[in-house]
N, C-alpha and C positions, 0 to 999 in steps of 0.2 A: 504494500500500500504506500503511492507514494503521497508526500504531503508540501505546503506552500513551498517548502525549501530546492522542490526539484528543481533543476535547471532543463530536464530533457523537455525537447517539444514535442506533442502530442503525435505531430506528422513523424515524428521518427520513429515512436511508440506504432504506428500502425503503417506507410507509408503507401499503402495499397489497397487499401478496404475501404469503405466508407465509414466515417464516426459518428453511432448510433449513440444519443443521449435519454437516457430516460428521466427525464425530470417528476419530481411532486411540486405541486402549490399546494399551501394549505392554511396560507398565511391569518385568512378571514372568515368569510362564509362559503365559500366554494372550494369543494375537495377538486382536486386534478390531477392526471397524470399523462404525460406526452410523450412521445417518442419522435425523436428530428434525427435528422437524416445531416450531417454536414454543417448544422446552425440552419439551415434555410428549408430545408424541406418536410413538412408534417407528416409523419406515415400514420399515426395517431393523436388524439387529443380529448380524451379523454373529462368531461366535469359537469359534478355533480353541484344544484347550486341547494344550497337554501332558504334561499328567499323565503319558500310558503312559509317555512317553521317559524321564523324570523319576523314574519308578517303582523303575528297578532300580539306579538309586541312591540310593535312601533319602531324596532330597530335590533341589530345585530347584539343578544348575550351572549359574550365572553364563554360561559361553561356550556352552553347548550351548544357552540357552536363545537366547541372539541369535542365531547361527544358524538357528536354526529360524524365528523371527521373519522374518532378510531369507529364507529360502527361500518365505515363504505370504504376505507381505505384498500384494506385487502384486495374486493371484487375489482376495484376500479384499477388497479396495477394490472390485474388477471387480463380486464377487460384490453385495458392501452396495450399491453403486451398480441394479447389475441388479434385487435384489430390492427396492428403495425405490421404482422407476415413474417416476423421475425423470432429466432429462439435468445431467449435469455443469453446466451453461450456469446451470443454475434455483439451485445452490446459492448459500448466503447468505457463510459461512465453514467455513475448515476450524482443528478444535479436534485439541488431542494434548494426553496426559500428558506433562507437563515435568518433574514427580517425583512425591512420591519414590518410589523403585523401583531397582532395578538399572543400574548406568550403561547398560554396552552396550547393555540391552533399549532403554531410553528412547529412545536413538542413533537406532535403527533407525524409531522410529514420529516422530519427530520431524525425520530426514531427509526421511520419506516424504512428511507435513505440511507441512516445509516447498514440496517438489517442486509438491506438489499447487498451494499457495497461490500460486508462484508462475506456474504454466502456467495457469491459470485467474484472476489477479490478484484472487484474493481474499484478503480480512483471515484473517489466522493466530492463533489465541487457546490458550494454555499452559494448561493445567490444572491443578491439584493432585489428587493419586490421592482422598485422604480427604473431600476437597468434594463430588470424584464419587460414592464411597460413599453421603455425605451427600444427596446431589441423586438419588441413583436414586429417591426414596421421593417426589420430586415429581413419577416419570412412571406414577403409580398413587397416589396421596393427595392431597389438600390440604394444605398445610404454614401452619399456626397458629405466628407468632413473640407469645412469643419460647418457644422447646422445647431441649431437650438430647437429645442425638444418644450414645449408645453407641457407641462403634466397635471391633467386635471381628473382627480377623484375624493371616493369619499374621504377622504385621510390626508390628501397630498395635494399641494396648487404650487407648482413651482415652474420655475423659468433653468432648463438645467442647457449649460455651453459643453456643448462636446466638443473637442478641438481636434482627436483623432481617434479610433476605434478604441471604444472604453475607459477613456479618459474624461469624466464629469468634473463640471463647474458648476454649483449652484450658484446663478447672479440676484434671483428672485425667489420669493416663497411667501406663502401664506405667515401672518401676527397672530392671527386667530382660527376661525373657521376656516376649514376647506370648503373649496365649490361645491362640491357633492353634500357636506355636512348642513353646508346652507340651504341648498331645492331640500333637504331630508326636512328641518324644519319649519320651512315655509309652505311646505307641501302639509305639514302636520298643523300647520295654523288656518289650511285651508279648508281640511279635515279631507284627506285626497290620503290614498292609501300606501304605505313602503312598497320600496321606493318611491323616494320624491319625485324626482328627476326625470323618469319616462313620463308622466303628468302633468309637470307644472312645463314639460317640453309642448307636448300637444294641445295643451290648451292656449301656451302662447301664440301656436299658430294660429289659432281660433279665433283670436283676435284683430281689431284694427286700431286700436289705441288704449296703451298702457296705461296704468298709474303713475303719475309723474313720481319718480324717486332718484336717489341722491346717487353721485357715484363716487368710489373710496379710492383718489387718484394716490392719497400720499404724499410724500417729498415730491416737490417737481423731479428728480432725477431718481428717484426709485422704483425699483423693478420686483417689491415685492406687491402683497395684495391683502384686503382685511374685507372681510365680507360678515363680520358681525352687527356690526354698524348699520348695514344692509338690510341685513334680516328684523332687527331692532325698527326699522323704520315702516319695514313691513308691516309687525303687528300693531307700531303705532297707528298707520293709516286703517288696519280695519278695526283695530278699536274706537278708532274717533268715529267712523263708519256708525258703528253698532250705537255709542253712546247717542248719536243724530237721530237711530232706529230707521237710518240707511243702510242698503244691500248692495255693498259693491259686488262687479260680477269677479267670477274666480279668476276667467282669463284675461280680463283684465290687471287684474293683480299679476298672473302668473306674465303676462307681457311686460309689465313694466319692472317686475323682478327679474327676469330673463334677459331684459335689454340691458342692465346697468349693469348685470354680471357679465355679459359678451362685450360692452363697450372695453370693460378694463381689460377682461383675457387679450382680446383682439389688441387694441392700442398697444399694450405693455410688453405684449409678443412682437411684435412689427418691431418694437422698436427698438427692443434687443438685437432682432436680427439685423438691424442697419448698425448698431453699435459695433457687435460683433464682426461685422463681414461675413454672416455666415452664407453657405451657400442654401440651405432648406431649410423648412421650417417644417420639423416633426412631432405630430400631434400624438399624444399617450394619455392612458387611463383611462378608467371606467367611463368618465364626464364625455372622452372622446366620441362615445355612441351618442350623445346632446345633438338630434338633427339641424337648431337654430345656430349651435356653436360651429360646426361642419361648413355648413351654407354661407354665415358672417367670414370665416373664413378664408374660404374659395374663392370670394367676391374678391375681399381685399389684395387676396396673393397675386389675383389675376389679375387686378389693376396694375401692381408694379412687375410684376413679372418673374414673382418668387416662386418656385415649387415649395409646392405642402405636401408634404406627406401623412396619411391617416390609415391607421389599420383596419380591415373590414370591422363588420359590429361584431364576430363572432372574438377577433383578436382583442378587444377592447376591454373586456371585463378578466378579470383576474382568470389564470386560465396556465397551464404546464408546458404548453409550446414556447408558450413567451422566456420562461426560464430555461429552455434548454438553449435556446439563442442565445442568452445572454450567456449561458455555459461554456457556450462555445469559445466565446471570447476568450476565458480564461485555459480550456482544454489547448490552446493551439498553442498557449504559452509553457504547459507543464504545468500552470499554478494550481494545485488540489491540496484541496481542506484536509486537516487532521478529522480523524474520527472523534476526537472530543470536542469539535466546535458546538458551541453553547446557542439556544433561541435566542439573536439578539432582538426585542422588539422595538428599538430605537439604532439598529445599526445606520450607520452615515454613509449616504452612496459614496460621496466623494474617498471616502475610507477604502470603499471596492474596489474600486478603478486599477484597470488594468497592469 
């Protein structure tokens, strides 16, 4: 078993075969297991989500979700394994999220990982959840360094500068809530069901004219984002509403909370990329399936003539394909984890990097 300290490259380890990874996610509410071909090619992909469980309590529990994790873990390796066409024997490595995410979840895919690596003596490689993000968009694009990466989900709002394969710079991030954290409770103020954010997306289209509300620019020269502030003004506007024994309409609300959330992604993103020089602009995370955020976009990029890059909706949400890509990165290096790497749930991408 080799660990961070090898120097050999992967390509010398196999030099003729293809490099079969088999990754776990299991960071949050969605169990997964994927097998890639190379970094770029999905033979499986395997994920189970939890949503419904999750549903009738208004949001993701911590212990109900591990649970659910060791109960489907098992089948679902059986399953990724079955529908990839390949024998256990053929695999290269096996990759897991190491953070950040929820301790226990991580626990659970990271025992499994480890199980795997060791009954099979192959190399073991730790992930970071946001690289994965980041990397789903290499297993459908070309990725042109040096680009800026949006990352918007439930947990994460950041502005990350990659400067060359696997090299992060966070220049921007969320103070407070994340994007995703924000539709979750304004969506709950709306009384609109978990998820927020597929919801308060379609009923923005619904509309033709928002609630007027505020937008959270920051420092003129900052690149991070605060969307508490936002939400706060949300339920000011419908409780002044209700105290009137006025009904403002939902999509209204949800347009003009939609609007002032894409004004900042959009602007803050553009403008990194002009700071930067980058050459693309690569959209990740869950928020990435946001059809209003896609659409706002596509427009802007096309105006100046920036390629954007966006992962289908299936690559968008937490998911085991996305980690074995970013595995990859590190397998062509030799860099593999010890077997006693720890659940970090606050690991730092920038820390990852290549």
């Amino acid at each position: 078993m080799k660990t961070t300290d090898s120097m050999e490259t992967a390509s010398g380890l196999h030099p003729d075969k293809p490099t079969y990874i088999l990754a776990i996610e299991t960071s949050c509410d969605e169990t997964s297991v994927a097998i890639v071909a190379d970094g770029a090619t999905i033979l499986s992909n395997v994920v189970s989500s939890q949503i419904e469980t999750h549903r009738r309590f208004g949001g993701v529990v911590p212990e109900v979700a591990s649970r659910q994790h060791v109960e489907t873990i098992t089948w679902i390796i059986e399953e990724a394994i079955g529908k990839a066409g390949i024998q256990p024997s053929e695999l290269s490595a096996i990759a897991v999220t190491q953070g950040p995410g929820l301790v226990g979840a991580l626990l659970v895919g990271l025992v499994a990982a480890k199980t795997l690596a060791c009954a099979l003596d192959l190399p073991l490689i730790g992930v970071h959840h946001i690289a994965g993000h980041i990397y789903s968009n290499q297993l459908v694009h070309e990725l042109q360094y040096p680009f800026v990466s949006l990352v918007v989900s439930g947990g994460h709002t950041e502005l990350v500068y990659v400067e060359s394969e696997g090299r992060f710079r966070i220049i921007g991030q969320t103070r407070d809530d994340a994007v995703g954290e924000a539709y979750d409770k304004v969506a709950r103020a709306l009384k609109l069901p978990y998820p927020g954010g597929p919801h308060i997306d379609r009923l923005a289209h619904e509309a033709e004219e928002g609630v007027p509300l505020p937008r959270a620019w920051l420092e003129p020269e900052s690149y991070d984002f605060s969307f508490s502030g936002l939400k706060s003004a949300v339920l000011s506007v419908l409780n002044q509403a209700n105290m009137k024994g006025q009904q403002l309409a939902a999509q209204a609300v949800a347009k003009g909370f939609q609007d002032s959330v894409l004004d900042v992604l959009v602007e803050k993103a553009l403008r990194a990329v002009a700071a930067c020089g980058a050459k693309q602009l690569v959209l990740a995370g869950g928020v990435a399936a946001n059809k209003g955020l896609r659409e706002r976009l596509a427009a802007r990029c096309s105006e100046i003539g920036l390629p954007l890059l966006a992962p289908p909706l299936s690559l968008c949400t937490d998911n085991a394909a996305m980690i074995a890509a970013a595995a990859f990165l590190k397998w062509r290096r030799g860099q593999f984890s010890a077997l006693d790497i720890k659940a970090e749930p606050s690991l730092k991408l920038e820390e990852w990097s290549v």
